[in-house]
KOLKEGU-665637 format. One line per 2 residues: their letters; for each residue x, y, z of C-alpha. Coordinates in steps of 0.25 Angstrom, whole numbers. Each point is the difference from the previous one (the first is absolute). Example, Ala and Ser with C-alpha at 12.3 -4.5 7.8 and 13.67 -1.06 7.14 Angstrom:
2
AS	49/-18/31 ~ 6/14/-2 .
//
This chain:
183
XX	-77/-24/-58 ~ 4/-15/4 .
XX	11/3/8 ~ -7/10/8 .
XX	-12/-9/3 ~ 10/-11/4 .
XX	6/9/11 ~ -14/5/4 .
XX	-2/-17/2 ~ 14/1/9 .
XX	-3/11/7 ~ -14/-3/5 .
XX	4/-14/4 ~ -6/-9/-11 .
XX	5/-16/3 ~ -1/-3/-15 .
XX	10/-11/-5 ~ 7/11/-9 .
XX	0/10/11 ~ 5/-11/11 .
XX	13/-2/-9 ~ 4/14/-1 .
XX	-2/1/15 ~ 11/-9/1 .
XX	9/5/-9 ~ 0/13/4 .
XX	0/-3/16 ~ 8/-11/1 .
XX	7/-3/-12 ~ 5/13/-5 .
XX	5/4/13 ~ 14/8/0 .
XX	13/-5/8 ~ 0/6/14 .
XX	10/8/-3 ~ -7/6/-12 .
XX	-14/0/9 ~ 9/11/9 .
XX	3/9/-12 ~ -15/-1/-2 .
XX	-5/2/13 ~ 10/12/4 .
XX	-3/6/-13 ~ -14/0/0 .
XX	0/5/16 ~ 8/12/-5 .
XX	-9/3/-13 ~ -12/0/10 .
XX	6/9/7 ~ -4/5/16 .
XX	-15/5/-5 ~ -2/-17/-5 .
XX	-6/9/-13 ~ 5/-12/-8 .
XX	8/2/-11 ~ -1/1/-18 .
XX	8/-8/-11 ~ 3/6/-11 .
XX	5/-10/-11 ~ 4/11/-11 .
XX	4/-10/-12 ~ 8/15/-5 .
XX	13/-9/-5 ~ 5/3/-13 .
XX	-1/-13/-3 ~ -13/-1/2 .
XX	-2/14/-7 ~ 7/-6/-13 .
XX	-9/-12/-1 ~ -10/-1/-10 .
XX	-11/-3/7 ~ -14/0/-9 .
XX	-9/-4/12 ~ -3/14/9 .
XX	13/6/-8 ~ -9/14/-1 .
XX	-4/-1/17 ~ 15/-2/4 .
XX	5/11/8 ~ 13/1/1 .
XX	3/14/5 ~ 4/-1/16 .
XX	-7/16/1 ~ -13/-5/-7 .
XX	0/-12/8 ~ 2/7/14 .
XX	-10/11/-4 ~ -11/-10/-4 .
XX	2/-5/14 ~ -2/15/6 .
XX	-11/0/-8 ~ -6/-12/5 .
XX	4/3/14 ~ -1/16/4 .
XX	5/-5/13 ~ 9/-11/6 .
XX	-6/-13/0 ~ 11/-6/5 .
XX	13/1/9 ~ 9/-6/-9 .
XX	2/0/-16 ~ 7/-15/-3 .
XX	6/3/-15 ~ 4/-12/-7 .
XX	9/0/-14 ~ 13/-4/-2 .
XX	9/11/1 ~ 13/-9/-5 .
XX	-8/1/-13 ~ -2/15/1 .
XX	14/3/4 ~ 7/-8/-11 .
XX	-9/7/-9 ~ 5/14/5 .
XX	15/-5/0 ~ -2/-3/-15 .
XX	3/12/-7 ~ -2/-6/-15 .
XX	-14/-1/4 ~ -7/14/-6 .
XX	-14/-3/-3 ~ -12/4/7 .
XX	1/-12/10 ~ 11/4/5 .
XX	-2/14/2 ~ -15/-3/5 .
XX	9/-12/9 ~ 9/11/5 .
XX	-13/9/5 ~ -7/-11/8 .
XX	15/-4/5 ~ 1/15/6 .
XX	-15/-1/4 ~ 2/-14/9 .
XX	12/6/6 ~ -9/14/3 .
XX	-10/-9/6 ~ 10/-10/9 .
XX	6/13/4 ~ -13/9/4 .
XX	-10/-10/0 ~ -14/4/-6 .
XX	-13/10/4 ~ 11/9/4 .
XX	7/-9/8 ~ -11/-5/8 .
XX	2/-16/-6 ~ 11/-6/0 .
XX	7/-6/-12 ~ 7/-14/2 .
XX	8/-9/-11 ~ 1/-15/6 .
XX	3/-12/-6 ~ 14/0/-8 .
XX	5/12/9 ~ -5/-6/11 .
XX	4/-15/-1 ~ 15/6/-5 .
XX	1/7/12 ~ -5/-11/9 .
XX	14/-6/3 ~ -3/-12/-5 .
XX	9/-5/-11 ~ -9/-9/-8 .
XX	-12/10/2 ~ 10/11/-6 .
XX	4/-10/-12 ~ -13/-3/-4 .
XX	-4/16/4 ~ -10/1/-12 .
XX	-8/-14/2 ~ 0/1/14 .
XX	-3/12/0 ~ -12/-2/-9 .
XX	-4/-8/12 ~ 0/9/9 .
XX	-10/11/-8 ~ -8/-11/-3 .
XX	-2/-5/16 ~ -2/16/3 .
XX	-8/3/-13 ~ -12/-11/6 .
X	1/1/14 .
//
């Protein structure tokens, strides 16, 4: 695929034109405010954890809005089942390939689905399931508690003490997985 190529091209240190622009984007350009770079740094020190066994980000798209659209395109691939999703990645992985599980979704969304008790489809209970499994997960972590499992960005920014970091939890925090997601 195109995009994969393209990052082959990045990583190997190609000095094409097209390659050149992203470079700077993405080192200079793109570059989070200080205070932002520390939520970063501090998270991903902790999601390496002492062992530096790196660390996994999980970016479930499980949301009930996302489970309501109507999506033709891969509609018959999604997953949208935290169980089947977590035990694809036990299959894939027997052991722990990582430290650190990173999970990103937005739990707002999940939440205020849950809190919505005129809401009785099949979204919503399939919505309540994964809610209790990412709790499970936060709580016990996963390979039978060998990795930790971490929630960053909106928690994190909210909790930051910032107050405009906290106001804008949800964007910021967007940020803040993204920065960790391609470290």
């Amino acid at each position: 695929n195109r995009f994969m190529q393209f990052e082959r091209k990045l990583s190997w240190g190609h000095t094409l034109p097209e390659t050149e622009m992203y470079r700077t984007i993405l080192g200079g350009a793109l570059r989070p405010h200080p205070n932002l770079q520390l939520i970063i740094n501090n998270t991903i020190a902790e999601l390496n954890g002492a062992e530096k066994k790196g660390y996994m980000v999980l970016h479930a798209r499980i949301e009930p809005d996302m489970m309501r659209q109507n999506v033709r395109v891969c509609t018959d691939k999604r997953v949208m089942n935290m169980t089947d999703i977590i035990n694809m990645l036990y299959e894939k992985f027997p052991e722990p390939p990582v430290s650190a599980v990173l999970l990103v979704f937005s739990r707002d969304i999940i939440e205020n689905e849950e809190a919505n008790d005129k809401q009785d489809d099949d979204f919503h209970k399939l919505n309540s399931h994964n809610l209790k499994i990412l709790n499970e997960l936060r709580e016990n972590g996963m390979w039978g508690g060998k990795v930790k499992v971490v929630e960053a960005g909106s928690r994190m920014v909210e909790e930051s003490g910032n107050d405009f970091y906290a106001y804008y939890y949800n964007f910021v925090g967007s940020i803040v997985n993204f920065f960790i997601a391609v470290q």
